[in-house]
N, C-alpha and C positions, 0 to 999 in steps of 0.2 A: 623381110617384114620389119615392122617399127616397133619394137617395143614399147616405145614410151606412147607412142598412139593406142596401143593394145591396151595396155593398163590402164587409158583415161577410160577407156569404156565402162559400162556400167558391169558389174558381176554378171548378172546374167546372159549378158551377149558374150562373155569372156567364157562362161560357161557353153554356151552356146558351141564355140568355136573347140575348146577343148573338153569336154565332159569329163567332170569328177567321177567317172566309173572308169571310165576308160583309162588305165593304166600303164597298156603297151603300148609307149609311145617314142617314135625317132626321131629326134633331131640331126641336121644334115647339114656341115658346115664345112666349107671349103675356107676354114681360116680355124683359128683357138675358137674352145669349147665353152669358154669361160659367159656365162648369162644362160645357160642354156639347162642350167640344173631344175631353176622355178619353172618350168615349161613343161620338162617330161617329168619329172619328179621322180619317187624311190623308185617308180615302177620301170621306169624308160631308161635307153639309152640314148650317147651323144656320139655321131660319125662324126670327129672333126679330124682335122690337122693339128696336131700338138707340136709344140716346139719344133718348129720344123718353119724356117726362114729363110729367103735369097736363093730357094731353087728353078732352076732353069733349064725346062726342057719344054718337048709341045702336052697341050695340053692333055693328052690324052695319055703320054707316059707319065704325067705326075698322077694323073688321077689313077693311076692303077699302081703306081708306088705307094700313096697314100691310101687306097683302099677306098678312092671315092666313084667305084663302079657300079654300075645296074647291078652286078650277077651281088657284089658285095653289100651293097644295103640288104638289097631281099632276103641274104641271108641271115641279117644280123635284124631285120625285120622280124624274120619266121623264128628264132632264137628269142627275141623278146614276145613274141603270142607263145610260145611251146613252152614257157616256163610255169 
């Protein structure tokens, strides 16, 4: 997504897309977490890759090194509703 396209929007379409009730929210980033605080806010969390640079395997052993798998979103999904 584009950030900077999102925030030309008007508030209410911006509301529209993330509702100010809705609290439990994930962000899901296959690189640094860093912009992704104003988005989920106190209520949410960020899946990212943290410091972690220049690794090389196929794609599918990083993503389960770094924890960017099906089983492990849902989980950390179901952890931010269950709070």
């Amino acid at each position: 997504p584009s950030w900077e396209l999102f925030n030309a929007q008007p508030q209410a379409y911006r509301d529209s897309v993330l509702p100010p009730a809705i609290k439990a929210r994930l962000a899901i980033e296959a690189g640094i977490p860093m912009g992704w605080e104003k988005y989920v806010g106190d209520g949410g969390g960020i899946l990212a890759i943290e410091n972690r640079f220049g690794a090389s395997a196929p794609y599918k052993t990083l993503a389960k090194e770094y924890g960017l798998t099906g089983e492990n979103v849902a989980k950390r999904a179901l952890a931010l509703l269950n709070r």
